[in-house]
C-alpha atoms as one frame of an Amber mdcrd trajectory, in Angstrom:
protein
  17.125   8.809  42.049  14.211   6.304  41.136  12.635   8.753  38.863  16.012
   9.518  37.233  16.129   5.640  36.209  12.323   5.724  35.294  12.862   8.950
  33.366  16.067   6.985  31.700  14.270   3.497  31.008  11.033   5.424  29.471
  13.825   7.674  27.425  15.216   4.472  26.036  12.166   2.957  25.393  11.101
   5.590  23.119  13.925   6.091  21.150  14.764   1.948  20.595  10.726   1.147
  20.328   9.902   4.391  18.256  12.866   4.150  15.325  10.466   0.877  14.374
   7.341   2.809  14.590   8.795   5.401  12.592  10.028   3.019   9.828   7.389
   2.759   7.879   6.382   5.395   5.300   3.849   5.350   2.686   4.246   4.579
  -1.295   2.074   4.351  -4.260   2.683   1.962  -7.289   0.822   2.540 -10.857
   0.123  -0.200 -13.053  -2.074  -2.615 -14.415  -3.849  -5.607 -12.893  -1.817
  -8.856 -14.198  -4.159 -11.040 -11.558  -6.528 -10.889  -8.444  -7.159 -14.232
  -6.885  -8.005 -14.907  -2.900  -7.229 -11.173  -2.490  -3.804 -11.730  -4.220
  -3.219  -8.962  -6.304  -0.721  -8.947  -8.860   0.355  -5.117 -10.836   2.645
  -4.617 -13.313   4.028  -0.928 -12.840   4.562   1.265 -15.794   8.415   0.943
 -15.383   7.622  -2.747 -16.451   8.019  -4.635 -12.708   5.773  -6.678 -10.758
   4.614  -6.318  -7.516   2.440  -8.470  -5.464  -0.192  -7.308  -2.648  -2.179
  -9.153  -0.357  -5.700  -7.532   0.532  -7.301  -7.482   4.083 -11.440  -8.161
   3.607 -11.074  -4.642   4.440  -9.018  -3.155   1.976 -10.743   0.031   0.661
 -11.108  -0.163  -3.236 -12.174   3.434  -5.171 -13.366   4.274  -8.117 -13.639
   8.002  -8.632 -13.575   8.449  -4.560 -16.604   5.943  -4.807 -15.886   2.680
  -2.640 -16.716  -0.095  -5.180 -16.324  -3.619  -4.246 -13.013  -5.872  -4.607
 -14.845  -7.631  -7.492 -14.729  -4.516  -9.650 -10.533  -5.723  -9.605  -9.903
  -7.481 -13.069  -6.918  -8.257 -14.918  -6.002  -5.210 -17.339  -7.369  -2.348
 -15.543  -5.537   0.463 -14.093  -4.666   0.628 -10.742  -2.714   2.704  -7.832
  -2.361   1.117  -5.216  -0.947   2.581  -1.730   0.810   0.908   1.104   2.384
   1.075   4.195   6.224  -0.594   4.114   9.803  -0.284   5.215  10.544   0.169
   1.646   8.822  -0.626  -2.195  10.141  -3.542  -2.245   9.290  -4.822   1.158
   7.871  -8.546   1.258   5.166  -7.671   3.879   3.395  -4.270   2.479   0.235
  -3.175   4.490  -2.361  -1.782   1.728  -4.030   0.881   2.480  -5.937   1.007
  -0.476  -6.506   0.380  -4.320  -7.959   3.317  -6.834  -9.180   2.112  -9.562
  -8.237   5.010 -12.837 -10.532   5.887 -14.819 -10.481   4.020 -18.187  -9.522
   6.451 -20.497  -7.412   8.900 -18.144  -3.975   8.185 -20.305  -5.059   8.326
 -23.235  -4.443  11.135 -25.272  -6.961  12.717 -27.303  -6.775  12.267 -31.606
């Protein structure tokens, strides 16, 4: 009987405690640096919308799978940035990290 209820209570557990675990999912937004200040960082996506991210000291930042420091973040380069959130729009994001595109990667040849 006692392991019935134990069995029950850890069931419960799980399935009340895990649908917030589960939650989050991961998302990617393009665009170009509008600011970094205090590991604020501001991107306008290519759709025209801003979104702002807060860095962790230990925020990966790439360039060309190269870790480059956060410095190398300056307004009007190209970014994709991927987090951790309920949704896009969530007020909270976690970053995961910031890749830096290459310079001339959308630009088409003439």
């Amino acid at each position: 009987m006692i392991g019935r209820i134990i069995t029950l209570m850890v069931a419960a557990g799980l399935l009340l405690g895990g649908t917030q675990l589960g939650a989050h999912e991961q998302f990617q937004v393009e665009g170009t640096i509008v600011t970094f200040h205090d590991r604020a960082l501001v991107v306008k996506s290519r759709t025209g919308e801003s979104f702002t991210f807060q860095l962790q000291e230990s925020t990966v930042v790439r360039r060309q799978r190269e870790r480059v420091p956060q410095s190398e973040l300056r307004t009007g380069r190209t970014v994709t940035v991927a987090i951790m959130a309920d949704s896009l729009y969530d007020e909270n994001p976690f970053v995961l990290s910031v890749s830096l595109t290459p310079e001339n990667a959308h630009r088409t040849a003439t």
